[in-house]
C-alpha positions as CSV (number, residue, x, y, z in Angstrom):
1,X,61.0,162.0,90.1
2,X,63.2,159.0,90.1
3,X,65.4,158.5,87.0
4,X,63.4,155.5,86.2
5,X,59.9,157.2,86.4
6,X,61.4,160.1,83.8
7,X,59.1,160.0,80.5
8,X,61.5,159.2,78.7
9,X,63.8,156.8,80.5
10,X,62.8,153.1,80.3
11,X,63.8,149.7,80.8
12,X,62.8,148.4,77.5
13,X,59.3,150.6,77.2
14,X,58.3,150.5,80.7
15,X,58.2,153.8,83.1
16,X,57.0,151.3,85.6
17,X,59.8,149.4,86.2
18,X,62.8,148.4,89.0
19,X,66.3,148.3,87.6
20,X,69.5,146.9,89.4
21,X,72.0,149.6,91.0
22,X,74.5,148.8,87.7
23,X,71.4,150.1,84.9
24,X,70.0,153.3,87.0
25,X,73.9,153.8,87.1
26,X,74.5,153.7,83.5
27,X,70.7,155.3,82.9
28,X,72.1,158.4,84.5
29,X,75.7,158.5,83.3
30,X,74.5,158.4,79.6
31,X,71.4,160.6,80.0
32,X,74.2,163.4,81.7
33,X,76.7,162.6,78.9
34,X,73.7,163.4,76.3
35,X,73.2,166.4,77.5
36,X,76.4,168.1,78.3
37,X,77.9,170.4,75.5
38,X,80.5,168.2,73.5
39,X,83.5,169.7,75.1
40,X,81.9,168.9,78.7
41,X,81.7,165.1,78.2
42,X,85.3,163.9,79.2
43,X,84.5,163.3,82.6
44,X,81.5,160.8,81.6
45,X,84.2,158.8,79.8
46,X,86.5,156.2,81.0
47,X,90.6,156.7,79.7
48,X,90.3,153.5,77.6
49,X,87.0,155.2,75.7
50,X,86.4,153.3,72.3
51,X,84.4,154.9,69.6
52,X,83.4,152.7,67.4
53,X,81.2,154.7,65.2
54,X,80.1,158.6,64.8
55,X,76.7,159.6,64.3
56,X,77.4,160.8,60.8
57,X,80.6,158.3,59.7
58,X,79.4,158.4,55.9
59,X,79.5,162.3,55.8
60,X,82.4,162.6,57.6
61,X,84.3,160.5,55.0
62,X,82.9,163.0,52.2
63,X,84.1,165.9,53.7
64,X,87.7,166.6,55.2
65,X,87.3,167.3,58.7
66,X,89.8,166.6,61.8
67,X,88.9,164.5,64.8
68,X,86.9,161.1,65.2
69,X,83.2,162.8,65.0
70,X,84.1,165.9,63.5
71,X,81.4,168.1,65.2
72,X,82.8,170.2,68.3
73,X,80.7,173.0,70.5
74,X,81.2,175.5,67.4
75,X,79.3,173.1,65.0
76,X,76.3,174.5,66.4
77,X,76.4,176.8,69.3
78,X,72.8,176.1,70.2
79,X,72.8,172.3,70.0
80,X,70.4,171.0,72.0
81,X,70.2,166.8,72.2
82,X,66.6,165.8,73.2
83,X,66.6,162.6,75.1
84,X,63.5,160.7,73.2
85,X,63.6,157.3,75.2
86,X,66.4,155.5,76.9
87,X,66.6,152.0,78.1
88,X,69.0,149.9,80.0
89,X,70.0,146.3,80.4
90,X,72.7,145.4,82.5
91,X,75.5,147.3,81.2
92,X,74.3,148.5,78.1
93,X,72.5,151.6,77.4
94,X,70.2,152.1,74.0
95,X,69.0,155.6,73.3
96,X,67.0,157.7,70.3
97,X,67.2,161.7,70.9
98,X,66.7,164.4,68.5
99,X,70.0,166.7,67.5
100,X,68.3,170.6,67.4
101,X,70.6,173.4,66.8
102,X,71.8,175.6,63.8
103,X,75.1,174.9,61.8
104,X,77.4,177.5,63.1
105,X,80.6,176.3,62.2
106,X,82.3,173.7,60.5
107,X,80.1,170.2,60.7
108,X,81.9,167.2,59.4
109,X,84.0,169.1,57.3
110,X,80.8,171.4,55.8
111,X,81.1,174.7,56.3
112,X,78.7,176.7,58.5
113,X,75.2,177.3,56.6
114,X,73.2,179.1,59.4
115,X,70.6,176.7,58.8
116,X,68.1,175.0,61.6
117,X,68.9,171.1,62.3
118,X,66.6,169.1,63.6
119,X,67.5,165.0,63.2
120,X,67.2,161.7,64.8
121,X,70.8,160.1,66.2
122,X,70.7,156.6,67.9
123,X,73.2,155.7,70.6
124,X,74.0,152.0,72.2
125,X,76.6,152.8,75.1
126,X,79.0,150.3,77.2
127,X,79.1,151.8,80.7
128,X,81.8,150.7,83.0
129,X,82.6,151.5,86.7
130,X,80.4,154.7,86.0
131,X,81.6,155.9,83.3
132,X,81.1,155.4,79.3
133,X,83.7,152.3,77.7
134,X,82.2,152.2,74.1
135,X,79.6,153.9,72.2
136,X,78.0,153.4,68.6
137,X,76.0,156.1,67.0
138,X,73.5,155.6,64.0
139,X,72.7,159.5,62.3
140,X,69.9,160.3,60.0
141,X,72.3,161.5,57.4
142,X,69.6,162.1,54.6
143,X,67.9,164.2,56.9
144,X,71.0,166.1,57.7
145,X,72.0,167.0,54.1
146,X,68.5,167.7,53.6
147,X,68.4,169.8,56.6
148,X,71.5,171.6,55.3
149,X,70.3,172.1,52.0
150,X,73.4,169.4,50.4
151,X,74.0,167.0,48.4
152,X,77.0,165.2,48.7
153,X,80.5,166.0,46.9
154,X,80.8,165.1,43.0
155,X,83.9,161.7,44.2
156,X,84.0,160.7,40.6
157,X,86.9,162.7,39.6
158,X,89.1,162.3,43.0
């Protein structure tokens, strides 16, 4: 099965579809990025790499955590990111997957629960010379803290 003919790979909605050498490239650098364990992604990154927004940016500012997303491979051992659809246009990449796993260790500054996650992320991706330039992710955060069992930390008296 071609890249393009996977389920849930598209060119805006269609599995039935040609794409230019420059949007099967970034179709298959981001659906490998997706994938890989958080400390395997470096290679799918180019040096100048720009994050312009985590997943979960509004939790991460509630609770103290190190590090730009503030969810490493010990946030939950199991993670698993399910690739939901993925389309391309020339060298932009838009995805939905599912973030499965079970909170382990510290998430965002939370500390492990043991509890089952199971949320929808959203992803637009830059791809350059092959590998990822800039990224933007968009987190169900509602259904994270509900998945965890949270509500958010009392702020008024900081």
């Amino acid at each position: 099965m071609s890249l393009v003919e996977h389920p849930h790979i598209s060119l805006f909605g269609s599995t039935a579809c040609t794409c230019t050498e420059q949007e099967a490239e970034a179709l298959a650098v981001v659906a490998a990025y997706r994938v890989a364990k958080v400390s395997e992604r470096a290679p799918y990154l180019a040096p100048d790499f720009k994050r312009h927004r985590a997943g979960f940016t509004h939790i991460g500012e509630l609770w103290a955590h190190e590090g730009p997303g503030g969810m490493n491979d010990d946030s939950m051992r199991d993670r698993e990111n399910v690739l939901l659809d993925l389309t391309a246009k020339n060298d932009k990449v838009w995805g939905i997957f599912r973030v499965v796993g079970t909170h382990t260790g510290s998430l965002y500054g939370i500390p492990k629960t043991g509890r089952h996650i199971d949320v929808i992320e959203v992803g637009l991706w830059r791809v350059r010379e092959g590998l990822i330039a800039e990224a933007w992710y968009f987190g169900d955060e509602l259904g994270l803290l509900r998945a965890l069992a949270l509500n958010p930390p009392d702020l008024t008296n900081s």
